[in-house]
N, C-alpha and C positions, 0 to 999 in steps of 0.2 A: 502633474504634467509628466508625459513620460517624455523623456529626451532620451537622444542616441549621441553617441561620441563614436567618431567614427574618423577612418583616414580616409582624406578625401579622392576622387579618381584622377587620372592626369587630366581629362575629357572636362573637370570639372573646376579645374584651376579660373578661368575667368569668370566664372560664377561665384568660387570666392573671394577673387579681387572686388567684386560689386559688393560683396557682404561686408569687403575691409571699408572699404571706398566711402559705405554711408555710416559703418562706425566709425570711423577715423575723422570724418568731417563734426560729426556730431562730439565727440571728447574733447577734438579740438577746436571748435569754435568758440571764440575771443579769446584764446591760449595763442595762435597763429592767424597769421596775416588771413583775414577773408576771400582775398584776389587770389592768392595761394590756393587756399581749400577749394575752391568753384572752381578752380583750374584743373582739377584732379579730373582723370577719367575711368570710367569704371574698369578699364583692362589695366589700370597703374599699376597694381601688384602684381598683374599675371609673370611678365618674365622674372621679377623679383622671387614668386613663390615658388617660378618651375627653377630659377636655381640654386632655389634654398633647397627643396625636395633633392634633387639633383645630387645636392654635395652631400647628401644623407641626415639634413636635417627632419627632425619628427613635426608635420603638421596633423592636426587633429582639427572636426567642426564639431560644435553641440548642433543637433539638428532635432525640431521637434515640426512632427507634422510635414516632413519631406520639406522644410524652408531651414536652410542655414540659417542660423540663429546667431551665430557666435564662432568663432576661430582661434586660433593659436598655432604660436611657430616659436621651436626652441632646438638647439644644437646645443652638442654633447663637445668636452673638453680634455683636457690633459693640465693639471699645473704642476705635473712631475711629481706630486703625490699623489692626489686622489681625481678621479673624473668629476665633471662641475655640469652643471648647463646654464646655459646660456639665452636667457630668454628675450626671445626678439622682440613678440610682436601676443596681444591677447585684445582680442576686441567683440562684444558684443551690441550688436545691434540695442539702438536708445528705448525702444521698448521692453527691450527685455532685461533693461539695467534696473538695482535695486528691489527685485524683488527674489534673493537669493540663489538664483540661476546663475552669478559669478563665484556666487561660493559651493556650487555644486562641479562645475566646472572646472573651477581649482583644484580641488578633492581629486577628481581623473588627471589633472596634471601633472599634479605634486607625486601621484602613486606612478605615474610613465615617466618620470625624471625618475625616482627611486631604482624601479624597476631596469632601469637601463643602468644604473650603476652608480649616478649622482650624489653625490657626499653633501654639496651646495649648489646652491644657483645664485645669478647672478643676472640683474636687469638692470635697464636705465631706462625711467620717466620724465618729462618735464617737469621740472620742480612748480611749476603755476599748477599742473596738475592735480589740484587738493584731491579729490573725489579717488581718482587714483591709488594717492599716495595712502589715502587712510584705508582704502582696501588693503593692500601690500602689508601697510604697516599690523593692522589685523589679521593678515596669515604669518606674523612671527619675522616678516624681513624688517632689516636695518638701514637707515643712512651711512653708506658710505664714505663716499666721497660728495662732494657737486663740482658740475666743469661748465663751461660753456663751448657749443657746437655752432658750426656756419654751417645753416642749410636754406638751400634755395633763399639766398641773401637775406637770410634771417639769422639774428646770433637767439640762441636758446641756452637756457640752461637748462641743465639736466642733474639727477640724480642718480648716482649709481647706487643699488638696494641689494643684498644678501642676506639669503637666509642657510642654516644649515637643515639639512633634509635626512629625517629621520626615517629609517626604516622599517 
C-alpha cells in the first residue's frame, strides 16, 4: 500500500471532520451513549480542527488512493524544562484498523513530535478503550494517572498515557 502523510489544506478541513466523524463513531461505539454518537454531524470537527490548526497545532492525514484514511492532531508544550506534545486526537477509519497502517502511521507521528522538539508526549483515552489502550501501550507509553470527565452529560473516564520520545 503506498500511503501519503500529508498536511492537510484549509479547503479541506470538513472533509476531515467526515473522516473523524466515522472513526470516532466507530472506536466509540458501546464505549458512549448511542443517541450521542448518531447525533454527530459530519462538519463536528470542522471549527474545532480550524482552531486547533490556527493556534499552531500540527495536523497530518495518511491518505491512500486520494481517500483520507486516517488523521491526527497534536500540540507542542512548555513544562519549563523540556517541550512535550500533547496529543489530541488519532483516528483511522474501521477498515483500515488492525492491519498495521496504525503502526505505520505512528512511526510519522512519533518522528514530527521528535522533530519538533518533543522530549515526551502526553494523551488521554477512555479507559473502556481496550483496543486503544493496548495499541498505546505497545508503542512504549504508560498509565498515568485515571480521572473522570463530564461530557455531553456523560461522566467518562479517561486515562492519562506518556511516553518518553526518543530521538
Amino acid at each position: 500500500m503506498d500511503i501519503k502523510y500529508r498536511v492537510p489544506a484549509l479547503d479541506e478541513i470538513e472533509m476531515l471532520s467526515e473522516q473523524i466523524r466515522v472513526s470516532y463513531v466507530s472506536a466509540y461505539k458501546g464505549l458512549m451513549e448511542d443517541e450521542y454518537l448518531s447525533s454527530l454531524k459530519s462538519d463536528h470537527w470542522a471549527p474545532i480542527l480550524q482552531e486547533s490548526v490556527q493556534s499552531g497545532d500540527t495536523c497530518l492525514v495518511a491518505e491512500l488512493d486520494g481517500v483520507m484514511i486516517g488523521s491526527t492532531v497534536f500540540g507542542t508544550a512548555d513544562d519549563g524544562n523540556e517541550r512535550f506534545a500533547q496529543w489530541h486526537a488519532f483516528y483511522l477509519l474501521p477498515q483500515y484498523i488492525g492491519i498495521g497502517i496504525g503502526h505505520l502511521f505512528y512511526q510519522k507521528i512519533e518522528a514530527e513530535m521528535v522533530m519538533q522538539g518533543c522530549k515526551y508526549c502526553v494523551l488521554e483515552v477512555l479507559s473502556a478503550n481496550n483496543r486503544a489502550i493496548q495499541f498505546y501501550l505497545s508503542h512504549g507509553y504508560h498509565k498515568a494517572e485515571v480521572y473522570e470527565i463530564q461530557e455531553n452529560e456523560m461522566t467518562l473516564s479517561c486515562d492519562k498515557m506518556t511516553k518518553i520520545l526518543r530521538g
